[in-house]
C-alpha positions in Angstrom: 0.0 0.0 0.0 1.5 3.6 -1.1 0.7 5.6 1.9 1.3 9.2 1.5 1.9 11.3 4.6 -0.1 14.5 4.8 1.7 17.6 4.4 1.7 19.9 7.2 3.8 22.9 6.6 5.0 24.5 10.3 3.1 27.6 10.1 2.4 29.2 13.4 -0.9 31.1 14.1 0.0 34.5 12.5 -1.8 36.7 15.3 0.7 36.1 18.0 2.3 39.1 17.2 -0.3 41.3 18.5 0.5 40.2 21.7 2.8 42.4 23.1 0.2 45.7 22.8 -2.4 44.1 24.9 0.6 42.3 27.4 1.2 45.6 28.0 -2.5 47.1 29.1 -2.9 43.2 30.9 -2.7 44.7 34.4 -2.8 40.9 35.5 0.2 40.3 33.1 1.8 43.6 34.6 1.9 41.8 38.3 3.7 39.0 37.1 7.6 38.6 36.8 7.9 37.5 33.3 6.1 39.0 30.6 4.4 35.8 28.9 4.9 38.1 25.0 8.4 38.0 25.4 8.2 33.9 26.0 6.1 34.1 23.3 8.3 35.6 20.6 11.3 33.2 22.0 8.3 30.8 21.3 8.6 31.4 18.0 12.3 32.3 17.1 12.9 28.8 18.7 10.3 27.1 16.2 11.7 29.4 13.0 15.5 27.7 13.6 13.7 24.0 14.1 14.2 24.0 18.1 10.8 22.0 18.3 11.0 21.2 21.8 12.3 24.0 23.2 9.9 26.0 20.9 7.4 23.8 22.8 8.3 24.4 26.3 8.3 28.0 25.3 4.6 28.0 24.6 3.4 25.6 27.1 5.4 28.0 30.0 3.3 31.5 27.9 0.2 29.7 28.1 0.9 28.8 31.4 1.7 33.1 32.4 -1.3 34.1 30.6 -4.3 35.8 32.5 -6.9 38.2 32.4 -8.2 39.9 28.6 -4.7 37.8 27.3 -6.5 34.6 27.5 -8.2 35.0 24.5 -4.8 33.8 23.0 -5.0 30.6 24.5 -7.0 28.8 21.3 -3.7 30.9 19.2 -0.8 29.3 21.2 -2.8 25.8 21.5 -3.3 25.8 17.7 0.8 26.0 17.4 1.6 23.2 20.1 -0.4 21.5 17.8 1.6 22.2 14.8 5.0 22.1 16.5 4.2 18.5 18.1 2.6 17.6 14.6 5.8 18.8 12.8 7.8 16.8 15.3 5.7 13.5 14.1 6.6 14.4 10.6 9.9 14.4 11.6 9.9 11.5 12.9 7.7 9.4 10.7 10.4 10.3 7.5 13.1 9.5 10.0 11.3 6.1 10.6 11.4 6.2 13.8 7.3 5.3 14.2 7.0 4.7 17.6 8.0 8.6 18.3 5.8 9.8 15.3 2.5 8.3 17.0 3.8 9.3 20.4 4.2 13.1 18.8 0.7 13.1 16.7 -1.1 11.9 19.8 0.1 14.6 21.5 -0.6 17.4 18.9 -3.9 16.0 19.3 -4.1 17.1 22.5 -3.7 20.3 21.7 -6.1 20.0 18.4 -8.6 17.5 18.1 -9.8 18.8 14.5 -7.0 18.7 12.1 -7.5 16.0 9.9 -4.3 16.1 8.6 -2.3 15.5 12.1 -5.5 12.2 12.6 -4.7 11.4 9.4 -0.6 11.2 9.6 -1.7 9.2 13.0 -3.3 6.7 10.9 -0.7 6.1 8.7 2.0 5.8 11.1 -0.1 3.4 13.4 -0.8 1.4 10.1 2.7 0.9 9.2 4.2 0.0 12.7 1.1 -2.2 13.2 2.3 -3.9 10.1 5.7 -4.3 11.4 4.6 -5.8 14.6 2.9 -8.4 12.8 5.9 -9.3 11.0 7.9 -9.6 13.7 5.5 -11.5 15.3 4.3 -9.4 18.2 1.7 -10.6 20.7 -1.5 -11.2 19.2 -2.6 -8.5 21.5 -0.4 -5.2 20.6 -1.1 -6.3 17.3 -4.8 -6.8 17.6 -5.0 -3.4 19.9 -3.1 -1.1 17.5 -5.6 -2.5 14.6 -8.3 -1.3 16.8 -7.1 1.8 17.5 -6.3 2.3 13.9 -10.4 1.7 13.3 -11.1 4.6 15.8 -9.3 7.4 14.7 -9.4 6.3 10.8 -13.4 6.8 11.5 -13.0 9.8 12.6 -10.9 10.8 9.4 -13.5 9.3 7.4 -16.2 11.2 8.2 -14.5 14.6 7.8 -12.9 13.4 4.6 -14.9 11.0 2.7 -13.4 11.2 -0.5 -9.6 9.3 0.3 -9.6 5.9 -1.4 -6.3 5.5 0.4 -7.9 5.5 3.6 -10.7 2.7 2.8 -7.6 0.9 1.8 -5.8 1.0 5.5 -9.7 0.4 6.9 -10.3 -2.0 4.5 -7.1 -3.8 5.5 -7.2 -3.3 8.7 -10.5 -5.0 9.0 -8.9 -7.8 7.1 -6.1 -8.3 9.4 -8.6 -8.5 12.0 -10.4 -11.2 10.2 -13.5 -9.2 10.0 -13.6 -10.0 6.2 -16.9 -8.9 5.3 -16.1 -5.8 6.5 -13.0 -5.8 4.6 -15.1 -6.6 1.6 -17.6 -3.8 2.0 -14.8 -1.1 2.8 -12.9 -2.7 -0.6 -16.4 -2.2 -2.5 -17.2 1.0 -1.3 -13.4 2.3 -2.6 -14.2 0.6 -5.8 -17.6 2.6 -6.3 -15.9 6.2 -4.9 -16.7 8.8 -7.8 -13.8 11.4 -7.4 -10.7 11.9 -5.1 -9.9 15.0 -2.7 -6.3 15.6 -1.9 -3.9 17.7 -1.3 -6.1 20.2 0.8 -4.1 22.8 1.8 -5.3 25.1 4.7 -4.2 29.0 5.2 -4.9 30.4 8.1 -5.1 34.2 7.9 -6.2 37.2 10.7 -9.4 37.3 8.9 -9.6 34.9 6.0 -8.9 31.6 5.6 -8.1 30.1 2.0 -8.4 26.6 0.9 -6.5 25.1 -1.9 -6.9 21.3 -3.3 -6.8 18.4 -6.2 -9.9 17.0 -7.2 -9.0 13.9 -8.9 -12.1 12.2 -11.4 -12.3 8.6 -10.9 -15.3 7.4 -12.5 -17.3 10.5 -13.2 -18.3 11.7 -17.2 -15.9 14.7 -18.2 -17.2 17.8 -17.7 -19.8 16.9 -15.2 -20.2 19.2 -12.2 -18.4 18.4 -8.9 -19.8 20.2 -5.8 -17.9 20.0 -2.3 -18.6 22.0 0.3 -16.0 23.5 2.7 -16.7 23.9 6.8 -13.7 25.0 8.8 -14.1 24.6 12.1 -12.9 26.0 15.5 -11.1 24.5 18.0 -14.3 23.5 19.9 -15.2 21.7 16.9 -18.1 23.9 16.4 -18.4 25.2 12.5 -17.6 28.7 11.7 -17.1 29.5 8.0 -18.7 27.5 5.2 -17.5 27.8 1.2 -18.5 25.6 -1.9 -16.6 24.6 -4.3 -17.9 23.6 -7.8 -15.6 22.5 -10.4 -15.8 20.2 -13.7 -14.2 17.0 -13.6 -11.2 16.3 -15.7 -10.9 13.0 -17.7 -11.1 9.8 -15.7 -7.8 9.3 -14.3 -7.0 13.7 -14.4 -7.2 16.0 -11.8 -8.5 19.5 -11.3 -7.4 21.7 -8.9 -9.9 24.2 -6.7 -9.0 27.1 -4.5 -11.7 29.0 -1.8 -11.6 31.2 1.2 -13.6 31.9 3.2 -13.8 35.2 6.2 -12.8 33.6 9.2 -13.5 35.7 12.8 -12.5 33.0 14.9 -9.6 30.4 15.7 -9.2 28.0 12.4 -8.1 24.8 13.5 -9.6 22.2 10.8 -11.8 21.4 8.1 -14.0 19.2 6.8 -15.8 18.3 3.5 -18.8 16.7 2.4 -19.5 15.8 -1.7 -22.8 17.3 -2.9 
């Protein structure tokens, strides 16, 4: 199986800058002996020269200074320990060192429960070092629990991204290794029958706006017929905040189109989601 690893470019919340004006009217901050801004923009000098951990520390020691009117930056400095242990699993996954890239997505969903890119790298990782187990004949229980596992969280990417034949192939297989066959069977069938592919969704978080870029990929649909997705981003409570369709014609079967939208974003981005129309 060719699993691709979501990209996830280390791209901090941009509004952290800001910071330092209201630091600076935050009588609460005032009282304090460290100003949580200035930990803050070590924060993020640390995570510019790829000093992941101590970029972390950094942010978890702000967010843990930060009181009063400042804790409205809590969802911003949550949303980058999420990126920074995320980037760390990355790290780790192409260094093949699975173990600590599970260990370091786990964590960065801690901090963000809604990116399906970081549940989605989790997938993979666990898929992969399941397999490995299995081949090296593990216990029949660490093998069997990582498969389950793997079933939770892939669920969960499924139904925010229902358009990736690549993961009804680690479900389908992951069912098959489980000897749940018919299972298997339907998750194969239902990969065979998928119309189009999404990938490559790229999110851009912005003070304001939020843009979307993509692939739409035409598996069995007529050229030229109308694909419709639409776009919900959603906050860091889950809850939706900013809707967009997208309506583009499919290329030949086997081609891909590509699709961009944005959408004016008030509050804290931290995933998306898609449904086809």
């Amino acid at each position: 199986m060719n699993l691709r690893l979501a990209v996830l470019a280390l791209s901090l919340a941009a509004a952290l800058p800001s910071l330092d004006l209201r630091a600076q009217d935050d009588p609460a901050i005032e009282a304090g002996t460290v100003n949580p801004s200035s930990v803050i923009d070590e924060a993020r000098r640390e995570a510019e020269a790829g000093q992941l951990d101590r970029a972390i520390a950094s942010y978890e020691r702000a967010l843990a200074l930060i009181r009063g009117s400042s804790r409205t930056y809590d969802p911003i400095i949550r949303f980058n320990l999420a990126t920074l242990h995320a980037a760390k699993g990355i790290d780790a996954f192409q260094a093949d060192q699975l173990s600590e890239a599970v260990a370091s997505f786990r964590n960065s969903l801690e901090w963000n429960p809604y990116s399906r890119d970081i549940r989605y790298n989790l997938c993979q990782a666990m898929y992969i070092q399941a397999s490995r187990l299995k081949e090296h004949n593990a216990s029949a229980e660490e093998v069997t629990f990582l498969y389950s596992e793997i079933l939770a969280e892939a669920s969960k990417v499924r139904e925010v991204d229902p358009a990736n034949p690549n993961l009804l192939l680690i479900l389908g297989y992951t069912y098959r290794n489980l000897g749940e066959e018919n299972r298997a069977a339907s998750v194969f069938e239902d990969k065979s029958r998928m119309p189009l592919e999404v990938n490559a969704v790229r999110m851009e978080v912005g003070a304001s706006e939020t843009m979307l870029t993509g692939v739409v990929k035409n598996l069995l649909r007529k050229e030229g017929d109308s694909i419709q997705l639409r776009f919900t981003m959603l906050a860091l409570n889950g809850m939706p905040i900013a809707t967009s369709d997208v309506d583009v014609k499919a290329a030949a079967p086997g081609d891909s189109v590509t699709f961009a939208t944005s959408m004016k974003t008030t509050e804290d981005v931290a995933g998306w989601r898609y449904e086809v129309r």
